[in-house]
C-alpha positions as CSV (number, residue, x, y, z in Angstrom):
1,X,-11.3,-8.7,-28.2
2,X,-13.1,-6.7,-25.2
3,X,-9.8,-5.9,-23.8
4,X,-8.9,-3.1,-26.3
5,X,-11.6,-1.4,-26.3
6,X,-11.9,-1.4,-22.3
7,X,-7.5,-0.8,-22.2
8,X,-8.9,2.6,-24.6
9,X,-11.6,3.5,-21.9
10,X,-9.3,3.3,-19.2
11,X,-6.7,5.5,-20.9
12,X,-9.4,8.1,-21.8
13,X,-10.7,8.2,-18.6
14,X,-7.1,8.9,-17.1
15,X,-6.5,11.3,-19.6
16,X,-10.1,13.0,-18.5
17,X,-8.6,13.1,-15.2
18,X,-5.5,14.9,-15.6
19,X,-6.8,17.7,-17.9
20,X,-9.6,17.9,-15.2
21,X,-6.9,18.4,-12.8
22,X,-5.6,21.7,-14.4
23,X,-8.7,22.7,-14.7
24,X,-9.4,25.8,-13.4
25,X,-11.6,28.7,-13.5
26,X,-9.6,31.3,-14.2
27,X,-6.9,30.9,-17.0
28,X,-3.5,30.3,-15.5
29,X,-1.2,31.5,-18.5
30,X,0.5,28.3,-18.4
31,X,1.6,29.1,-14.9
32,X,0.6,25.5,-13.8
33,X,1.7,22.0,-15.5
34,X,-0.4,19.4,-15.5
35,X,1.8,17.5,-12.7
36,X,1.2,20.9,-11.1
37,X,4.7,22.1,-11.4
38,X,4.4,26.0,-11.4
39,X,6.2,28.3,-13.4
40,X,6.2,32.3,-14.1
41,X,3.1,33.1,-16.6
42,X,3.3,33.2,-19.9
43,X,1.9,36.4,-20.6
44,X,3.0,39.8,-20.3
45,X,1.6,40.7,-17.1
46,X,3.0,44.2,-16.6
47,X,0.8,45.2,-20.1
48,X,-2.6,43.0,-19.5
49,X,-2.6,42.5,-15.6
50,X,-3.6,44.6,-12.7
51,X,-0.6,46.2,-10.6
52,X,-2.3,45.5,-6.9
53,X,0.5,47.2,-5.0
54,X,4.5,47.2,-4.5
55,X,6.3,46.2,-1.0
56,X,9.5,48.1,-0.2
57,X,12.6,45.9,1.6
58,X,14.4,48.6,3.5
59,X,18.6,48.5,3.3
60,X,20.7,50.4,5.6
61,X,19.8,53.9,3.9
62,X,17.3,53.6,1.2
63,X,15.1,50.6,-0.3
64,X,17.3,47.0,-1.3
65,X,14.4,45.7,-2.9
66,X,11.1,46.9,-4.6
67,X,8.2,44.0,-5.0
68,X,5.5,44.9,-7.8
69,X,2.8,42.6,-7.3
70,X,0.1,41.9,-10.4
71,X,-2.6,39.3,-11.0
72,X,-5.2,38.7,-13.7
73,X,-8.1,41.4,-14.6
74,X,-10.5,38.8,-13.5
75,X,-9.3,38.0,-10.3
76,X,-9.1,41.2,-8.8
77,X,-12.9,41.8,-10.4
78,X,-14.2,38.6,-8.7
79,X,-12.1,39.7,-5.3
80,X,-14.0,43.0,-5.5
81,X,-17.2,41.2,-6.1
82,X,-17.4,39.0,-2.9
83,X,-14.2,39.6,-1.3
84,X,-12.9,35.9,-2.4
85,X,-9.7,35.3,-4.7
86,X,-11.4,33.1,-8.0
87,X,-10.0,29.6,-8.5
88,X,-7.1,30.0,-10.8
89,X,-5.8,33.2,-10.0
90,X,-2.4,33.7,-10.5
91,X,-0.3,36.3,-7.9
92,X,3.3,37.4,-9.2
93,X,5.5,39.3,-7.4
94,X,8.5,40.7,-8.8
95,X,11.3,40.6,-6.6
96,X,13.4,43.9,-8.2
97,X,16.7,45.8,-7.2
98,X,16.6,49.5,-6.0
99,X,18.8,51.9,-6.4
100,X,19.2,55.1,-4.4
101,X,19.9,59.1,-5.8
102,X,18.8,62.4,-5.1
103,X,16.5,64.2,-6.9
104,X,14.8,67.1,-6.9
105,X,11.9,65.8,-5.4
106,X,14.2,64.2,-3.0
107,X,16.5,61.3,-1.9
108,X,14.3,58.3,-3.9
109,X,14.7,54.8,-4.4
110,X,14.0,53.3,-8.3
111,X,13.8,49.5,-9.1
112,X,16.5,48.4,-11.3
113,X,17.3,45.0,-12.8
114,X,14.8,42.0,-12.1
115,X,15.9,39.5,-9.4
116,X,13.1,37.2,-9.8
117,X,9.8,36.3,-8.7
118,X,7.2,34.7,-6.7
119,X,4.3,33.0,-8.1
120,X,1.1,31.9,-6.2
121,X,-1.7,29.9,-7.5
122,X,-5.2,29.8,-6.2
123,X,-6.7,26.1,-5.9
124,X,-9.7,25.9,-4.5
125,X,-10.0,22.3,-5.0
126,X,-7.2,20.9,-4.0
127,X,-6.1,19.8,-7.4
128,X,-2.3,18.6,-6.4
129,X,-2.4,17.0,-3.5
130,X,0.3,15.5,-3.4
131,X,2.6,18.1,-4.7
132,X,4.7,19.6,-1.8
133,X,4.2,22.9,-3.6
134,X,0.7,23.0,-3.3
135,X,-1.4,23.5,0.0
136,X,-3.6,26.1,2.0
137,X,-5.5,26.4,-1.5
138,X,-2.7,28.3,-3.1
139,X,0.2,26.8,-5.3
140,X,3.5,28.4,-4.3
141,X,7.0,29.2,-5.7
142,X,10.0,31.1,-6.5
143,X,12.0,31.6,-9.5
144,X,15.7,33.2,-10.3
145,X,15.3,36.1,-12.7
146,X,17.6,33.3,-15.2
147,X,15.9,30.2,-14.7
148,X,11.5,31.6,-14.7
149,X,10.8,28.0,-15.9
150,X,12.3,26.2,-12.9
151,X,11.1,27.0,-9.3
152,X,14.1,26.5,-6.7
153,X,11.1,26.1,-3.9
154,X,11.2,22.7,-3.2
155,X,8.3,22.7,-0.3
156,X,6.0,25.7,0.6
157,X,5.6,24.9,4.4
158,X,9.1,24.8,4.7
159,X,10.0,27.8,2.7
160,X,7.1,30.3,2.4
161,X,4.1,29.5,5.0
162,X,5.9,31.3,7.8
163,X,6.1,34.7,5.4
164,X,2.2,34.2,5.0
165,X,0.8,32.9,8.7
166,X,0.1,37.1,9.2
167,X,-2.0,36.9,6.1
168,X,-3.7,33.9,7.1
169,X,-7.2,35.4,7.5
170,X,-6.8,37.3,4.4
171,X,-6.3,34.3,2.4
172,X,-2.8,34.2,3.3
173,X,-2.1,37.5,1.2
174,X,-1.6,40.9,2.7
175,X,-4.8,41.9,0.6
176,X,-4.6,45.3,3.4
177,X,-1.4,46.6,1.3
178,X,-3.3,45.9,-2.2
179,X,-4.8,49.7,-3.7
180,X,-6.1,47.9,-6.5
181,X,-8.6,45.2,-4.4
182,X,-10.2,48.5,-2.6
């Protein structure tokens, strides 16, 4: 008879432990799964997130790419506040086309279509260890603008550390090239 109720104690303490484990401080937007598998928020970040800043890939003669980068209200408030990215914050970039013309302002480049994205997630806790997407304190992937539910990154040391190491110090984002953390 002692064994049910102990089998139900165990279960509710395992349970405990893996919605503790996606438990951050910030709210993710369902970017993070509670194996830690990340995926592209579920929110419309354009309309209710902060635009930090946007990168420009250079072609032969005007931009290839054009990457908007946005995170939450709150994160960018609590990076202003102590110069420290909050537990949970989520970083998108969108990865966008260009296109070239001349206008009367001058020859300009203009996103176009949507490639895809990058997604990082702060975790100050260590919370996946042993995910191969997770380390450094950040969660990290990229996504096909067809597939935003299914990262193709299959390890972030491998495929997106060397990008950062520059950034290291910053909290391995160029937070120099962000208007909006200023």
């Amino acid at each position: 008879m002692t064994r049910l109720p102990t089998a139900i104690a165990l279960l509710a303490v395992l349970a405990a432990g893996t919605a503790a484990a996606q438990d951050f401080d910030l709210d993710t937007y369902g970017a993070v799964g509670p194996s830690g598998e990340i995926r592209v928020p579920d929110v419309d970040y354009r309309s209710d997130w902060v635009a930090l800043g946007n990168w420009i890939t250079n072609g032969e003669n005007f931009a290839d790419e054009i990457h908007t980068v946005y995170a939450q209200r709150e994160a960018v408030e609590g990076y202003r506040a102590n110069g420290v990215f909050p537990d949970g914050t989520v970083v998108v970039k969108e990865l966008l086309s260009a296109e070239a013309q001349d206008m009367t302002t001058g020859f300009i480049s203009h996103a176009t279509e949507l490639n895809g994205w990058f997604v990082m997630v702060k975790d100050s806790q260590g919370r996946f260890p042993n995910n191969p997407l997770w380390g450094e304190g950040w969660g990290w992937a990229q996504f096909t603008a067809d597939v935003p539910k299914q990262t193709f990154t299959e390890n972030y040391a491998d495929e997106c550390l060397a990008c950062h190491v520059p950034a290291q110090d910053t909290d391995w984002l160029y937070t120099w090239g962000y208007p909006a953390l200023r």
